[in-house]
C-alpha positions as CSV (number, residue, x, y, z in Angstrom):
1,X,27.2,-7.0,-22.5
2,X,27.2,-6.2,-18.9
3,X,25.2,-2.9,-17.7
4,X,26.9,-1.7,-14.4
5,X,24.9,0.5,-11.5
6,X,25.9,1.4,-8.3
7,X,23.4,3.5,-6.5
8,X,24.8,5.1,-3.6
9,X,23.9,8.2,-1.5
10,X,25.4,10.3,-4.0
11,X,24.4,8.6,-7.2
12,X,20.5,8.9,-6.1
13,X,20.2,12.1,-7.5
14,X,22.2,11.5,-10.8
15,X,21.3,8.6,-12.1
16,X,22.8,7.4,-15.6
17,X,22.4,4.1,-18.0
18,X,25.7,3.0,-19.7
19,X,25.2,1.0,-22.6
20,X,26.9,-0.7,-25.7
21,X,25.5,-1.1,-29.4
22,X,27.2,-2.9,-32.0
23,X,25.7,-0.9,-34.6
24,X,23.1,1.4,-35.3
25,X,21.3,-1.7,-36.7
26,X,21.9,-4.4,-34.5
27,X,19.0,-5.2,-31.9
28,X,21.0,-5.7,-28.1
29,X,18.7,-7.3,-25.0
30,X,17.9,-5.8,-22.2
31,X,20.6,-7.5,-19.8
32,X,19.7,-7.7,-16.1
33,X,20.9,-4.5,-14.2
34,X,23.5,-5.4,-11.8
35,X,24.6,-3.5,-8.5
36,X,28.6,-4.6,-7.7
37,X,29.2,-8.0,-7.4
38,X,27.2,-10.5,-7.2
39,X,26.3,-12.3,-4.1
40,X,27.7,-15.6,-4.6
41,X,26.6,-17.6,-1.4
42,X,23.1,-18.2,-1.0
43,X,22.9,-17.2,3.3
44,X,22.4,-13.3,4.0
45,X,23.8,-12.3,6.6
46,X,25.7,-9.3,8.4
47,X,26.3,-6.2,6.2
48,X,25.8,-7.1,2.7
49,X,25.7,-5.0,-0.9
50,X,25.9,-5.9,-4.3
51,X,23.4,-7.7,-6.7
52,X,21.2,-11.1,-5.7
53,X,21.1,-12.5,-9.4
54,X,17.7,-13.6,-11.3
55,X,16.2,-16.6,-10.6
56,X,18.0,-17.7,-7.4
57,X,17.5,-18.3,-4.1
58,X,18.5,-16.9,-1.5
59,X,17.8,-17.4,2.8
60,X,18.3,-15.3,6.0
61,X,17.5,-15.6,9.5
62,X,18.4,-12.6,11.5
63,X,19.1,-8.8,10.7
64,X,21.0,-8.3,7.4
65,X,22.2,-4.7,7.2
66,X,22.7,-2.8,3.8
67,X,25.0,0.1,4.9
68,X,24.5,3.6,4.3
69,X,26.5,4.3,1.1
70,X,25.6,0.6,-0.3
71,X,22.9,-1.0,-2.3
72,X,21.5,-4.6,-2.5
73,X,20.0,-5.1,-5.7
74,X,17.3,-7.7,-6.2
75,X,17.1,-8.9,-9.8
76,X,14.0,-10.5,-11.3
77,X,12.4,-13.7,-10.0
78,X,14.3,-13.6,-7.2
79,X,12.9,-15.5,-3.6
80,X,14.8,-14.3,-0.5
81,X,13.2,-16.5,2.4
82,X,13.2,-16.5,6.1
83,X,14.6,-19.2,8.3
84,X,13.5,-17.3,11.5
85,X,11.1,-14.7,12.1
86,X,14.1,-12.7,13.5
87,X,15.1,-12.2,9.9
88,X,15.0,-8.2,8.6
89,X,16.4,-6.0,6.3
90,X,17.9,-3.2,7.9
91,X,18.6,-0.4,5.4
92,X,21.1,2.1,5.6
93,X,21.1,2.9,1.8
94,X,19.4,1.6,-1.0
95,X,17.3,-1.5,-1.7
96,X,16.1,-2.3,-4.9
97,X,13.1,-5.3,-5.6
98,X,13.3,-5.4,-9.5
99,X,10.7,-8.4,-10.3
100,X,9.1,-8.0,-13.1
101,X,5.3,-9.6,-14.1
102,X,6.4,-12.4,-15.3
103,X,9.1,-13.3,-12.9
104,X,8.0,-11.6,-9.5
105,X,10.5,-11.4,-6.4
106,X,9.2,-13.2,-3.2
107,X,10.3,-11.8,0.2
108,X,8.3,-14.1,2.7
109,X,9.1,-17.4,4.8
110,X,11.0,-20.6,3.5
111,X,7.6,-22.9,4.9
112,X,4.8,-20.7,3.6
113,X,6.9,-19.9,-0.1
114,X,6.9,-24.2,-0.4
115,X,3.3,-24.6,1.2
116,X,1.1,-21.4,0.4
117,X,-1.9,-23.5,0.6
118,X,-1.2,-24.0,4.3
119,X,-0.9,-20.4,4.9
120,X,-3.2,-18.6,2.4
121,X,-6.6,-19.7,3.2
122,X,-9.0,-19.2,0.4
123,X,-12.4,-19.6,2.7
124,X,-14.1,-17.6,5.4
125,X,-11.6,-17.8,8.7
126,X,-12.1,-16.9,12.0
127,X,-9.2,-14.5,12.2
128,X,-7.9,-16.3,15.6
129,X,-6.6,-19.1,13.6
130,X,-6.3,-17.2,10.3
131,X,-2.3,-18.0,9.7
132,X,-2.5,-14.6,8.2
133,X,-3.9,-12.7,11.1
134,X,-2.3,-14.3,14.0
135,X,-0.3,-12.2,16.0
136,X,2.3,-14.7,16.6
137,X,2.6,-16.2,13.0
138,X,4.6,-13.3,11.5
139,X,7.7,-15.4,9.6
140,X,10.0,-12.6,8.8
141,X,10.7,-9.3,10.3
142,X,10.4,-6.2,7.1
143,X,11.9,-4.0,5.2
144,X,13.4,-1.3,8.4
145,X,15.3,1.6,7.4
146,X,17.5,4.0,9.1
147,X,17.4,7.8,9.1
148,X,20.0,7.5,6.5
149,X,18.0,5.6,4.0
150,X,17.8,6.8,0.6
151,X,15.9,4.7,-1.8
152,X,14.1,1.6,-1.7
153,X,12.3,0.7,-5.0
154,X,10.0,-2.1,-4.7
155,X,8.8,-3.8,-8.0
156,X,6.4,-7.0,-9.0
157,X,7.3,-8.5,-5.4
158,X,5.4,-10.6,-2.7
159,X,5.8,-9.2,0.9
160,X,4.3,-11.8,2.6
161,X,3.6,-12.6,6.5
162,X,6.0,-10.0,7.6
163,X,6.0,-8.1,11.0
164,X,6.3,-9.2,14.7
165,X,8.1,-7.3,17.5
166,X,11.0,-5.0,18.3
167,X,13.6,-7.3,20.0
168,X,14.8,-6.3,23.5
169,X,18.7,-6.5,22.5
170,X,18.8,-4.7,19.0
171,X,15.2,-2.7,18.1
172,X,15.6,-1.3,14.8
173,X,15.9,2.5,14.7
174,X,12.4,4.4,15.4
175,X,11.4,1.3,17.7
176,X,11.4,0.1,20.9
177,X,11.5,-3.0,22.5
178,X,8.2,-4.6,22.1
179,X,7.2,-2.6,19.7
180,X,5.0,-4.1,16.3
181,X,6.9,-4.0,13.3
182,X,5.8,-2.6,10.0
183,X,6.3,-4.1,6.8
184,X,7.8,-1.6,5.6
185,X,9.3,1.6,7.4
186,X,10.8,4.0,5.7
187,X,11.8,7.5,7.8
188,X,14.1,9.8,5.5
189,X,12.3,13.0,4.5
190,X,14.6,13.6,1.6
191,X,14.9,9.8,0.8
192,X,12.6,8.1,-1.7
193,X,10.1,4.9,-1.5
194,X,8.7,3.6,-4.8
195,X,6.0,0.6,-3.9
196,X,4.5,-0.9,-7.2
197,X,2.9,-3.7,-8.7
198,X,3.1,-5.8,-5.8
199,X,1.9,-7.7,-2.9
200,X,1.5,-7.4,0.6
201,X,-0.3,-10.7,2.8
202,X,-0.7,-10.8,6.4
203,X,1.2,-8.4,8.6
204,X,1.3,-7.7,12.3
205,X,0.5,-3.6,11.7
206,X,0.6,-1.2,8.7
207,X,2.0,-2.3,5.9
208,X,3.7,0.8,5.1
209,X,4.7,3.6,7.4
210,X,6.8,6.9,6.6
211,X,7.5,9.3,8.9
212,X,8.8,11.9,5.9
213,X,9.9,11.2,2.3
214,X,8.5,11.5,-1.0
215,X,6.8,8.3,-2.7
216,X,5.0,6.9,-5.0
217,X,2.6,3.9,-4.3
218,X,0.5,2.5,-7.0
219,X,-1.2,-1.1,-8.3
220,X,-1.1,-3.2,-5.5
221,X,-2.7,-6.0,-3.7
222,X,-2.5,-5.9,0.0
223,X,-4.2,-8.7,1.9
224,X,-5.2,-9.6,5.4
225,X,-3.5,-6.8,7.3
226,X,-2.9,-6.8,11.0
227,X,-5.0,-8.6,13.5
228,X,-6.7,-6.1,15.2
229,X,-4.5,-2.6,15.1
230,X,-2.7,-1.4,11.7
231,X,-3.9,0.5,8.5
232,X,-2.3,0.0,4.8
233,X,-0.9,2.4,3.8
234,X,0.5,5.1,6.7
235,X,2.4,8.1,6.2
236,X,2.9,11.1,8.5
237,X,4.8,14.5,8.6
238,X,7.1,15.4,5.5
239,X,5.3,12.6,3.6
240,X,4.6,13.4,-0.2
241,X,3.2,11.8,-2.6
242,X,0.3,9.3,-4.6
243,X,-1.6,6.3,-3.2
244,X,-3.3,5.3,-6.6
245,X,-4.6,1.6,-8.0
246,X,-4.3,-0.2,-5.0
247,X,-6.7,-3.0,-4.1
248,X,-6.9,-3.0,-0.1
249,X,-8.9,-5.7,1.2
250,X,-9.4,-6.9,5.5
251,X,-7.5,-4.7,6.8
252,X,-7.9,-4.2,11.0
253,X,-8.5,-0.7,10.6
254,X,-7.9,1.9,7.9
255,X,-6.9,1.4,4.4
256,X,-4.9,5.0,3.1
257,X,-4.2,7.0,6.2
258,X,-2.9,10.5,6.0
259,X,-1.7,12.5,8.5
260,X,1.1,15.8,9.4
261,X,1.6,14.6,13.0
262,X,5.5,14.7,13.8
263,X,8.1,16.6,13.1
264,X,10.3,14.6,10.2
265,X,11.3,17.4,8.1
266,X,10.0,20.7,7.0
267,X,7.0,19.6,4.3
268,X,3.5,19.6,5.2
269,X,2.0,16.1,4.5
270,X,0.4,15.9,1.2
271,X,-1.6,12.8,-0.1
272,X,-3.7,12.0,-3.5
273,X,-5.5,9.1,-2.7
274,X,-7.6,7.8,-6.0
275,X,-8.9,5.1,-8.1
276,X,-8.8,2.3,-5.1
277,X,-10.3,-0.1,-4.4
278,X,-11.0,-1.0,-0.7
279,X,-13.3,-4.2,0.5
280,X,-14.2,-4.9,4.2
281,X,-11.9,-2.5,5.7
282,X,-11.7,-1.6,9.4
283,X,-14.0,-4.3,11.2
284,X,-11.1,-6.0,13.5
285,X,-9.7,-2.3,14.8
286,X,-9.5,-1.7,18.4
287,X,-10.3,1.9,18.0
288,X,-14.0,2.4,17.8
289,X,-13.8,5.5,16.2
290,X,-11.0,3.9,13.2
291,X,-11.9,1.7,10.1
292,X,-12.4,4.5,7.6
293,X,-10.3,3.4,4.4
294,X,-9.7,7.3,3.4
295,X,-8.4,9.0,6.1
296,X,-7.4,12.5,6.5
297,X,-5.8,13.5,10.0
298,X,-4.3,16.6,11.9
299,X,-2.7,18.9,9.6
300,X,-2.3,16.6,6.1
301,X,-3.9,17.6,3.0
302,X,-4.9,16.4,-0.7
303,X,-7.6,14.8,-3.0
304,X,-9.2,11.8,-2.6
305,X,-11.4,11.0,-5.6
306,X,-12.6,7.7,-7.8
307,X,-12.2,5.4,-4.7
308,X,-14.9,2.3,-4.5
309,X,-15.6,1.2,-0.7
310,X,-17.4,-2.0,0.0
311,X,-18.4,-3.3,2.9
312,X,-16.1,-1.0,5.0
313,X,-16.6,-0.1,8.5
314,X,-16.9,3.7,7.9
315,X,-16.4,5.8,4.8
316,X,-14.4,8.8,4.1
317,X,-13.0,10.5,7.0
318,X,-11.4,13.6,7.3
319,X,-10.5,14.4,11.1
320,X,-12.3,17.5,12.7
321,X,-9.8,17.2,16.2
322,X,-7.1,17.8,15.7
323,X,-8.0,18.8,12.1
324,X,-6.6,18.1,8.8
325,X,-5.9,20.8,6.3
326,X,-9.6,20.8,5.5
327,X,-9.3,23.9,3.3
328,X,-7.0,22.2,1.0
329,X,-8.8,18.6,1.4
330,X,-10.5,18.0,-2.0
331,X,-12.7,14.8,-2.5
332,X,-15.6,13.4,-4.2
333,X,-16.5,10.9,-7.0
334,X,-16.2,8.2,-4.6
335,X,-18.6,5.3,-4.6
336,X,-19.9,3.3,-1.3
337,X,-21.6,0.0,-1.0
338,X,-22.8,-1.7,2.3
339,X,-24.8,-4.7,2.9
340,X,-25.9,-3.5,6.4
341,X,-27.7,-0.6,8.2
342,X,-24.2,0.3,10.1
343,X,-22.2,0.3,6.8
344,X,-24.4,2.5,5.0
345,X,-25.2,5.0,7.9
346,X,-21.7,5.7,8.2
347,X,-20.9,6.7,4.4
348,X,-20.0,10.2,6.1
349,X,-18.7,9.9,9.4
350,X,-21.0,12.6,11.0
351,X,-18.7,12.8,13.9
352,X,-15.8,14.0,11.2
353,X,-16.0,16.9,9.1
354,X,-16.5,14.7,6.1
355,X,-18.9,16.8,3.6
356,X,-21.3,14.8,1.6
357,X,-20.6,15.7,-1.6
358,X,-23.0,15.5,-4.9
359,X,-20.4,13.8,-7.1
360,X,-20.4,10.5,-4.9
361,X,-22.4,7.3,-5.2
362,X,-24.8,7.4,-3.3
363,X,-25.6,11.2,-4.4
364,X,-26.2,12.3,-0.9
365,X,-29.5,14.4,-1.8
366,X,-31.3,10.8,-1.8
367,X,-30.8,9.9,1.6
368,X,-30.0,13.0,3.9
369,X,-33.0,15.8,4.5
370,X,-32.9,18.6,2.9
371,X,-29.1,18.4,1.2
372,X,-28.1,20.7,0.1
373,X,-30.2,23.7,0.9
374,X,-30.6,22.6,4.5
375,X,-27.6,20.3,5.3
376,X,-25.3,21.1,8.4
377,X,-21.8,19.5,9.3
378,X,-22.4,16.6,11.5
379,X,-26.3,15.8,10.9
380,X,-26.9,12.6,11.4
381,X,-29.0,10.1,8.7
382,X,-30.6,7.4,9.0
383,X,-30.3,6.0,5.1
384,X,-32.0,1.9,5.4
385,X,-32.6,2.2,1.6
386,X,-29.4,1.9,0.6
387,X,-28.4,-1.4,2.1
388,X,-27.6,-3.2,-1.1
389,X,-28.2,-0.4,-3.1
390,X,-25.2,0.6,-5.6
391,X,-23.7,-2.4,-6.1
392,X,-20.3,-1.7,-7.7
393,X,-20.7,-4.9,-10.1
394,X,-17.4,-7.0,-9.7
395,X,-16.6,-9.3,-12.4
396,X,-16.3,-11.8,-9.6
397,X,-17.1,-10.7,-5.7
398,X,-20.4,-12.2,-4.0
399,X,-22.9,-9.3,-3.4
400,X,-24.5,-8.9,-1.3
401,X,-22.6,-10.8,1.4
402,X,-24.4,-13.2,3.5
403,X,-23.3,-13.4,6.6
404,X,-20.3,-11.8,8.4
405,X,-19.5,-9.5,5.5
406,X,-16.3,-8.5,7.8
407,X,-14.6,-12.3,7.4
408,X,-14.3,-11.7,3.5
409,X,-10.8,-10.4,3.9
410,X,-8.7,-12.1,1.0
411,X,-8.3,-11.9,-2.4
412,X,-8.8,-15.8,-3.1
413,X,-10.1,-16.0,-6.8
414,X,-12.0,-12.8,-6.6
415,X,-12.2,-10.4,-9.5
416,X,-12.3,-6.7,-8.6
417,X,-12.5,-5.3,-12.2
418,X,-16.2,-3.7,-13.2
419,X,-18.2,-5.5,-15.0
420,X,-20.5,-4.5,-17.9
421,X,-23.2,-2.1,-16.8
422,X,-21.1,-1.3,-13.3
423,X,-22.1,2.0,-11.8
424,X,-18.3,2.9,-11.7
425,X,-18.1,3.2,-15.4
426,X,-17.7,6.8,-16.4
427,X,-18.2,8.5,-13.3
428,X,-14.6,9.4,-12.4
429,X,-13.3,13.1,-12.1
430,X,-9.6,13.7,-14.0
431,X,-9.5,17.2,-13.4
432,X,-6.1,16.9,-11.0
433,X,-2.8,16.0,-11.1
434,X,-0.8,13.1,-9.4
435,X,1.9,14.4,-7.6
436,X,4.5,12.5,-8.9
437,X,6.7,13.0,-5.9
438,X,9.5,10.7,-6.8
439,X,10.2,12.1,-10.4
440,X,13.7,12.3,-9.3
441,X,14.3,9.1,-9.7
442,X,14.3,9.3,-13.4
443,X,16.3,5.9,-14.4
444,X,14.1,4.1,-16.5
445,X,14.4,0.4,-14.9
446,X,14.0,2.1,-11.4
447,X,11.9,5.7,-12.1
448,X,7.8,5.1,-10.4
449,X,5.6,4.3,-13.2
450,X,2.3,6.6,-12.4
451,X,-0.7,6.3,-13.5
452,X,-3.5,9.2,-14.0
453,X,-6.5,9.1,-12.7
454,X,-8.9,7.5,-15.1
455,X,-13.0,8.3,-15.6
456,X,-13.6,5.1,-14.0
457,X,-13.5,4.3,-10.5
458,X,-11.7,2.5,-8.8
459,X,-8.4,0.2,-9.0
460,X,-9.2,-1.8,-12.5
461,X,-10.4,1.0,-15.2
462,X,-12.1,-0.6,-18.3
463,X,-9.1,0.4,-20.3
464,X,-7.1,-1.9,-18.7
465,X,-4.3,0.9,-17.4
466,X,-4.8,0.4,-13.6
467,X,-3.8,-2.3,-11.5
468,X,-2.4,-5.2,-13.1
469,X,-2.9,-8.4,-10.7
């Protein structure tokens, strides 16, 4: 049996299976879903549609364009690997990354896919000659997409030292020449971006940025961002939707950034931002006043609970000029650890309007005078007790951090989930919604899979439903 799909412009918004039984009692696999033809040579390049089939390979080296009205379809364990760090996907219409757990897709360079050892450094690096840092080491150029852009569904896939700069001769639309590339850029406020399970390493600036659509983010790993300007995960006007599960660790400056800045489309930005997990976060921005790993700018609004911060620059910031949304800005429930006297004295931002808030670890009353009879906005602290103090208990992280805690940027064979005994255990608030932006996309092989918050913090709940890496 054969299950076809063609997602086009059109067919995002009534999507259908077709399939065969034999009988009401005979069992039929799952076959792979398939998107027009397959693609039968194994060199992307020009326009191209139609369905890269399981378990191949497949190489590029400039722009590859997927025209507005097509789809390329991505089946499970495929690789797609870069010859030249000109290489991009342009999108026009629809992409789809179907890898699955046990057979993940891998978008990344030819070199670093057959050596990762060589570009995936497992020890402390300075990030000048980090291969995932360097500026100039970027081996492919993203995922880009056009105005036009409808979907792109990204599942169980490796994103891997993407990014460099807008060309001179052909910038992709919403650059210019010279400009850093993003991982991913998706800029349609009635399109759709699904981002789950998967992996982001090394990048030359944010890893995702939306200027408008509705998306769903949730479960994944994302590594080594940037050198010394780009957050995570980026999303301005008309952007709607959940950034839930992820584990964000070194990233130059912020790890979940919010903001309504731009004029997209008609929505006001609107964010949930809970149960992640962010470690050493914001130490390699340019921007003194950046490195917060929840961040709430001009105009955006949502709830940011259950989050764990180690070791990050700055804690929860939510922007006083120009302001977020601040009346509908709801947080709390959020745990911070810091292993120095700069770390720990900037929990709250006190040149934000970050509110401490008697639901987070550290409960504020312990450090700042007087909270809450006497607290004002802005007071600063001065909290030396804390360094060390809360220590989230990671199955496998070394706390506290000798020396610079900021080089402990990468995953390596760390293990975020809590341990026995963790402080994080039980202390998470479930009294809100996701926003489930994407639940148009109803199909089930390419429909978001989201996941509540849980009364745990953090990306790895004890009952196993959170992140899956």
């Amino acid at each position: 049996m054969k299950k076809e799909f063609y997602v086009g412009l059109m067919a995002v918004a009534a999507m259908a299976i077709f399939s065969c039984k034999k009988s009401d009692n005979t069992v039929v696999s799952q076959p792979e879903r398939q998107v027009g033809k397959s693609i039968t040579t194994d060199t992307l390049s020009g326009s191209v549609k139609g369905t890269m089939e399981s378990g191949k390979s497949y190489y590029f080296a400039s722009q590859v364009t997927i025209n507005a009205g097509d789809t390329l379809l991505m089946q499970n364990g495929v690789k797609l690997l870069s010859l030249n760090p000109n290489a991009q996907l342009i999108v026009k219409g629809v992409f789809i990354s179907l890898g699955t757990k046990d057979k993940p897709n891998w978008i990344t360079g030819k070199d670093a896919y057959n050596n990762p050892g060589s570009y995936k450094l497992k020890t402390l690096q300075d990030p000048n000659t980090d291969p995932g840092l360097k500026p100039d080491g970027k081996l492919w150029g993203g995922i880009q997409c056009d105005t036009t852009a409808m979907l792109v569904d990204i599942k169980w896939t490796h994103l891997d030292f993407a990014g460099g700069t807008a060309s001179a001769d052909n910038p992709p639309v919403g650059y210019k020449s010279g400009d850093d590339l993003f991982v991913i850029h998706f800029q349609n406020a009635n399109g759709y971006l699904i981002l789950e399970d998967s992996w982001v390493y090394g990048s030359t600036t944010d890893a995702v940025r939306m200027n408008g659509g509705k998306f769903s983010i949730m479960r994944n790993t994302i590594e080594k961002l940037a050198y010394n300007d780009g957050d995570a995960l980026n999303v301005k006007n008309s952007s709607v939707g959940d950034m839930a599960y992820n584990l964000i660790v070194g990233t130059a400056k912020g790890g979940t950034k919010a903001s309504n800045k731009g004029t997209y489309g008609s929505a006001q930005t609107y964010v949930n931002m809970y149960n992640n997990t962010y470690i050493s976060g914001g130490w390699r921005s340019v921007d003194p006043d950046r490195g917060a790993n929840v961040n709430y700018e001009q105009g955006a609004r949502g709830n940011a609970y259950n989050n764990i911060m180690v070791n990050c620059k700055t804690g929860l910031r939510i922007l006083e000029n120009p302001a977020a949304d601040t009346l509908h800005c709801y947080y709390g429930n959020n745990l911070s650890y810091g292993d120095t006297i700069s770390v720990v004295n900037d929990i709250y931002p006190v040149t934000h309007a970050t509110h401490p808030q008697s639901t987070d670890i550290p409960n504020p009353s312990t450090f700042y005078p007087g909270y809450p009879d006497t607290y004002k906005l802005g007071e600063v602290y001065n909290a030396p007790a804390l360094v060390g103090q809360n220590n989230p208990k990671f199955v496998n992280f070394p706390l506290p951090v000798t020396g610079v805690i900021s080089l402990h940027n990468f995953v390596g064979d760390y293990d975020f989930h809590l341990a026995s005994g963790s402080p994080a255990i039980g202390k998470g608030y479930t009294g809100f919604s996701p926003l489930n932006a994407t639940n148009a996309i109803s199909d089930p092989d390419l429909k978001a899979t989201v996941t509540p918050p849980s009364i745990d913090l953090g990306a790895f709940p004890m009952d196993g439903s959170g992140n899956q890496h």
